[in-house]
C-alpha positions as CSV (number, residue, x, y, z in Angstrom):
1,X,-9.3,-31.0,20.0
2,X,-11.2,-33.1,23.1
3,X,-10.2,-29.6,25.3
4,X,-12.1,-27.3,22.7
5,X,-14.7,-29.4,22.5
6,X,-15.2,-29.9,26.3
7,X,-14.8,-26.2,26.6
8,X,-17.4,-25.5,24.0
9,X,-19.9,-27.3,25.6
10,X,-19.3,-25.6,29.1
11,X,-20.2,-22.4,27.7
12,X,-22.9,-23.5,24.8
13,X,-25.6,-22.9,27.9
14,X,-24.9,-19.3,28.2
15,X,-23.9,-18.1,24.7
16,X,-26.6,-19.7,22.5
17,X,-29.4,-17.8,24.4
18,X,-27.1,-14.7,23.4
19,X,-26.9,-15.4,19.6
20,X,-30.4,-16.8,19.6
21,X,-31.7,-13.0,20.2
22,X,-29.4,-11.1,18.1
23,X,-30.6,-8.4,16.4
24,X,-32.7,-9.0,13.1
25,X,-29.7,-6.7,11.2
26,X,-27.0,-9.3,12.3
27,X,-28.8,-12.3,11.4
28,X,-29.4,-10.8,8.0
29,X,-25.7,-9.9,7.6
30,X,-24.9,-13.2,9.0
31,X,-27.2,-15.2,7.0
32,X,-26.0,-13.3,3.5
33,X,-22.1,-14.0,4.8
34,X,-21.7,-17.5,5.5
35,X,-25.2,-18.7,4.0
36,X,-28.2,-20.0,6.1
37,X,-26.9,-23.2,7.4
38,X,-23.3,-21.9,8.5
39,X,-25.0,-19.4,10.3
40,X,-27.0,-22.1,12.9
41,X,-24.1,-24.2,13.2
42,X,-21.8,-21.8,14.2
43,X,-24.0,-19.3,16.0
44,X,-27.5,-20.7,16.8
45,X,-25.9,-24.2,17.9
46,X,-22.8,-22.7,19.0
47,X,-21.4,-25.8,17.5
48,X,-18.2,-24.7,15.5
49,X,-16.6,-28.1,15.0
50,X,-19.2,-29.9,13.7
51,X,-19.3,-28.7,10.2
52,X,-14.8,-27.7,9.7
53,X,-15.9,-26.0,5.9
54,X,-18.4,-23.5,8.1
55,X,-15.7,-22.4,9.8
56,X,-13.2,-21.9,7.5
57,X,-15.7,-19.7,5.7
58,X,-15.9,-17.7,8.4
59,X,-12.6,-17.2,9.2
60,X,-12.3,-16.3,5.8
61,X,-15.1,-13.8,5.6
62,X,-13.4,-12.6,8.9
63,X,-10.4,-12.1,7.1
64,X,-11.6,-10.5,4.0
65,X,-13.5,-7.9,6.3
66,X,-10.6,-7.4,8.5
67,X,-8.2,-6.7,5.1
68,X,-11.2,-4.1,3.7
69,X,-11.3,-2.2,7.1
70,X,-7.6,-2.3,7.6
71,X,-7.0,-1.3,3.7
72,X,-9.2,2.1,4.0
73,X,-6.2,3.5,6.3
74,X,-3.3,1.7,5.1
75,X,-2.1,4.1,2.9
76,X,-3.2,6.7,5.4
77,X,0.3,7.1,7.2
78,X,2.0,7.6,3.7
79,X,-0.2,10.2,2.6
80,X,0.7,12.1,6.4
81,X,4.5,11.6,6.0
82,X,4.0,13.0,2.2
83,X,2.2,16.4,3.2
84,X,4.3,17.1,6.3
85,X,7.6,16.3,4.6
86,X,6.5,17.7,0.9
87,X,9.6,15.4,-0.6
88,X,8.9,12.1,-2.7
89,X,12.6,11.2,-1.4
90,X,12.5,7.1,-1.2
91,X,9.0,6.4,-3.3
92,X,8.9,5.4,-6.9
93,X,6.0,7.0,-8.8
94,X,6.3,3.8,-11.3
95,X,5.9,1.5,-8.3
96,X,2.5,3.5,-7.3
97,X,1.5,3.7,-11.4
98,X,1.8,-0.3,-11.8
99,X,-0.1,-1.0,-8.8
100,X,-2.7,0.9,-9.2
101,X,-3.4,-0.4,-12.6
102,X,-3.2,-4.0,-11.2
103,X,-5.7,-2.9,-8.1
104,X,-7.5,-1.2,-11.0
105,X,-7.8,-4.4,-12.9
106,X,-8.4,-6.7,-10.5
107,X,-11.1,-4.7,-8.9
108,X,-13.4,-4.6,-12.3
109,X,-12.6,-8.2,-12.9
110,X,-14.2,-9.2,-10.1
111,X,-17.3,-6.9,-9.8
112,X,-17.9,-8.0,-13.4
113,X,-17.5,-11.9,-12.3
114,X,-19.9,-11.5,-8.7
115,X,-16.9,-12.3,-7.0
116,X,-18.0,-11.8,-3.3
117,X,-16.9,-8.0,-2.3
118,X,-15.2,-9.4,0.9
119,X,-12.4,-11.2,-1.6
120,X,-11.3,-8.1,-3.7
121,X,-13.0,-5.1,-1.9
122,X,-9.3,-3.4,-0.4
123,X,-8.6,-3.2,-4.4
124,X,-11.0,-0.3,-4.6
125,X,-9.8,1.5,-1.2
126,X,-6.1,0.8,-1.6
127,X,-6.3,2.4,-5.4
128,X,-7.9,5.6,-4.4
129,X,-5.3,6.2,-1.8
130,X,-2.8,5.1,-4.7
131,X,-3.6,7.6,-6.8
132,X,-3.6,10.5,-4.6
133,X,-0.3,9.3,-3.4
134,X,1.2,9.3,-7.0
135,X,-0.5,12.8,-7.7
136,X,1.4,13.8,-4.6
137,X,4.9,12.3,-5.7
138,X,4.8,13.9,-9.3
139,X,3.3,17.1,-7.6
140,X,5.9,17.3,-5.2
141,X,8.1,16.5,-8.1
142,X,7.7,19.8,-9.4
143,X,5.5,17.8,-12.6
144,X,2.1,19.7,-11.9
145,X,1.1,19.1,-15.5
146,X,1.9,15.0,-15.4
147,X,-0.2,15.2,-11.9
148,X,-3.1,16.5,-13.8
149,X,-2.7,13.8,-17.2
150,X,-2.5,11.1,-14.2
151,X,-5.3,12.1,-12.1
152,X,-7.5,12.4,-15.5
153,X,-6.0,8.9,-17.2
154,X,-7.1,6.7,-14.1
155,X,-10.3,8.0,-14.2
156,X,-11.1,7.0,-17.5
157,X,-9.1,3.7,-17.3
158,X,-11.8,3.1,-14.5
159,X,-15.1,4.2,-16.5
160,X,-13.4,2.1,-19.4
161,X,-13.4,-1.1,-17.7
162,X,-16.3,-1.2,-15.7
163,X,-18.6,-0.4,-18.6
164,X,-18.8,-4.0,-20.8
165,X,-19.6,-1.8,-23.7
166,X,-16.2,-0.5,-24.2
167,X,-13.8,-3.8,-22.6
168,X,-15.3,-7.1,-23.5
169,X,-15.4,-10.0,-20.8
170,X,-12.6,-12.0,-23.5
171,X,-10.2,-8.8,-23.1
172,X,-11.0,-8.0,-19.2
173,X,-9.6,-12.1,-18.6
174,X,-6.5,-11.5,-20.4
175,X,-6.5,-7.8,-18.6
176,X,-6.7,-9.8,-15.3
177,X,-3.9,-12.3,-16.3
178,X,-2.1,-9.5,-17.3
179,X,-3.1,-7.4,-14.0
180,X,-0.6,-10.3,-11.9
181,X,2.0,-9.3,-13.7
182,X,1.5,-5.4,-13.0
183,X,1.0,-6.2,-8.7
184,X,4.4,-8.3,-9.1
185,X,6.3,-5.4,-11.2
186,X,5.1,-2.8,-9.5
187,X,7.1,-3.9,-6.3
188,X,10.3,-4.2,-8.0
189,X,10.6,-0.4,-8.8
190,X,10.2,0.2,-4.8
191,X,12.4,-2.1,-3.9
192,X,15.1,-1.0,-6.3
193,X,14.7,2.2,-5.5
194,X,15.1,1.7,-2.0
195,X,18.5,-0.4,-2.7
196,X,19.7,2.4,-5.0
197,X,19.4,5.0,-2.4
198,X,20.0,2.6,0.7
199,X,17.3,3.6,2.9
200,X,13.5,3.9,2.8
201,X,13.1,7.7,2.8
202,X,9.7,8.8,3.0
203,X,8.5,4.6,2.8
204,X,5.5,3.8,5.2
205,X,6.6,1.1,7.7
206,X,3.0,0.9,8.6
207,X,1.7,0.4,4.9
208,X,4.5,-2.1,4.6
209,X,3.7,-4.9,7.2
210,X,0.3,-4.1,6.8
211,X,0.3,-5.3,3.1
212,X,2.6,-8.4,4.2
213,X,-0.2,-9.3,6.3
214,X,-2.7,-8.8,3.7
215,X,-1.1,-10.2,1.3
216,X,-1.1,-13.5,3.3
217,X,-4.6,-13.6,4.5
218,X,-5.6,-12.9,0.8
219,X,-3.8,-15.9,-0.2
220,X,-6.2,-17.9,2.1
221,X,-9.3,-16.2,1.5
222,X,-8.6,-16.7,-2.0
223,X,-8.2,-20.6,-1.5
224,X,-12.0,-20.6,0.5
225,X,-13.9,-18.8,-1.6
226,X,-12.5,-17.6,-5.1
227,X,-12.0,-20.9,-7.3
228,X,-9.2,-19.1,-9.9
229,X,-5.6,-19.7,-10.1
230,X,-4.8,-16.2,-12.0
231,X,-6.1,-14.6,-8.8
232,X,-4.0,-17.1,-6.3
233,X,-0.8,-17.0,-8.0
234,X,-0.5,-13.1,-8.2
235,X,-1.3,-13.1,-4.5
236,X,1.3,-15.5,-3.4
237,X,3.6,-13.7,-5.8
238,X,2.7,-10.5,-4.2
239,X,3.5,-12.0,-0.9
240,X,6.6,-13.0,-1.9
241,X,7.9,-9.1,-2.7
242,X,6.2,-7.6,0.1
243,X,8.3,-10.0,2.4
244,X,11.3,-8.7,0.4
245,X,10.0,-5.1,1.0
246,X,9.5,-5.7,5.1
247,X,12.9,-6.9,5.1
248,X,14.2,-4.4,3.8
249,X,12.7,-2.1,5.7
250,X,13.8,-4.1,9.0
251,X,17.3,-3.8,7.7
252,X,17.3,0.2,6.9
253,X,15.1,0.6,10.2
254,X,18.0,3.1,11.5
255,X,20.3,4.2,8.4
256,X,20.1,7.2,6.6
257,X,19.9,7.3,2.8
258,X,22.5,8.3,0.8
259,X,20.4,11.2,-0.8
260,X,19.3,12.2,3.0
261,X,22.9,12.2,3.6
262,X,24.1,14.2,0.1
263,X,21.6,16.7,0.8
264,X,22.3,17.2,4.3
265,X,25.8,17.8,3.5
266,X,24.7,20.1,0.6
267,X,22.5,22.2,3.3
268,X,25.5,22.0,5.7
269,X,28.0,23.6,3.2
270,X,25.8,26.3,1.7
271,X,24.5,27.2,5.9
272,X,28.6,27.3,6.6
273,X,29.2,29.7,3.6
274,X,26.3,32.0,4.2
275,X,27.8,32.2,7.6
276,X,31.4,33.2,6.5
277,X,31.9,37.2,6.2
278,X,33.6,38.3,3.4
279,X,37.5,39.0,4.2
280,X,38.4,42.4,3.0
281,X,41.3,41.8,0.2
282,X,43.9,45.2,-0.2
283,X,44.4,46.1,-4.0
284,X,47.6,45.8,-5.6
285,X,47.5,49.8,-5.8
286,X,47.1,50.2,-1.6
287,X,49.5,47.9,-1.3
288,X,52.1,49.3,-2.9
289,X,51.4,52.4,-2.0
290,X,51.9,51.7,1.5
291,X,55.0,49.6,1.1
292,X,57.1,51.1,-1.0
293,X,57.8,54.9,-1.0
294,X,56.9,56.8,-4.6
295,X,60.0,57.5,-6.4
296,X,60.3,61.4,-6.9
297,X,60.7,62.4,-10.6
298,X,64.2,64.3,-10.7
């Protein structure tokens, strides 16, 4: 701690003349993130170890912002491997439905609360990715009408509970209670499925670690700035099955699934009997025609 401290006050000279004419639209977004006197102490003063809670808030708001940008492209890879491969081979459309209903949830119980946006905001980006990806999986599923049903049930699921008229604040707690439950089952269908068929088919290895990583630095956010145990245990819960997920994705990193390998073989035999000619087969009646002489009537 005595070497950050010395270096700290080596470079204080140079960088607080830096922070001290920032722009008036970083101040204000400054000011509004970590609060008027965090603000000085870490970037007027330059003094980050003087106040240890100022800068653990703003690692946190780091994090939070880091998990909202990172979450509006997470999904993004998944969506790409979808369209170019137009197969659902590996994903479970249950998996998708359960956690966009917990994302859902959790989302609209925290806007309704005035939780800060930088603890829940991925909830929002992460389920509008969701729900094209599950439109995509039943669509590629041939289930065009259950595509349509989907798409039309999540929109108003969402009008439903961000309107206090129609879901009362009693019902949206138990709805959030019940929303951990939902982020925790919908990771079991996934990683079944991927056990079942023993590889990860058309699985995201970029949406995977990027949730295990999210998943962890929303466990700490949640410990700085959101005072609720509902919302801390589903995220160390979530955690918990994402590392299950990233392992298993580490350990099928280079198999084949057994429906990858079923239908290759399928594809194999019907390519090596399209390629056979047919063999021309002599009748009974040339046959003997040819091999035995016709007995003459006497």
């Amino acid at each position: 701690m005595e070497v950050l401290d010395t270096a700290v006050e080596a470079v204080r000279p140079y960088v607080k003349p830096i922070t001290h004419n920032l722009p008036t639209f970083i101040f204000d977004a400054g000011t509004s993130l970590i609060g008027p006197h965090c603000y000085k102490t870490l970037l007027l003063d330059f003094d980050p170890f003087q106040s240890p809670e100022c800068l653990k808030l703003a690692t946190s708001k780091a994090l939070g912002l880091a998990i909202i940008a990172s979450s509006s492209v997470v999904k993004l890879p998944q969506l790409i491997k979808l369209a170019k491969s137009r197969s659902a081979e590996g994903l479970s459309f249950t998996a998708y439905a359960l956690e966009t209903a917990a994302f859902i949830i959790t989302c609209a119980y925290n806007a309704r609360s005035g939780n800060p946006f930088s603890t829940y905001g991925e909830s929002a980006l992460i389920s509008v990715q969701n729900v094209a990806i599950a439109t995509m999986i039943l669509h590629f599923s041939g289930k065009k009408l259950e595509a349509q049903a989907w798409f039309a049930g999540v929109g108003f699921a969402v009008s439903a509970l961000l309107g206090k008229g129609v879901v009362g604040d009693e019902a949206m707690g138990y709805l959030q209670a019940g929303a951990g439950v939902l982020s925790i089952a919908s990771k079991v269908p996934q990683i079944w499925t991927i056990y079942k068929e023993g590889g990860t088919g058309q699985l995201s290895a970029f949406a995977v670690f990027m949730y295990l990583i999210g998943s962890l630095s929303r466990v700490f956010t949640t410990l700085q700035e959101v005072d609720d145990p509902i919302i801390l245990y589903g995220f160390i819960a979530g955690f918990i099955l994402n590392g299950i997920l990233a392992v298993q994705m580490v350990y099928y990193w280079n198999g084949s699934s057994k429906t990858k390998a079923k239908t290759t073989t399928s594809k194999k035999r019907q390519a090596a009997i399209k390629g056979k000619e047919p063999v021309p087969v002599a009748s009974s009646t040339t046959t003997r025609s040819k091999g035995t002489p016709s007995r003459r009537k006497a």
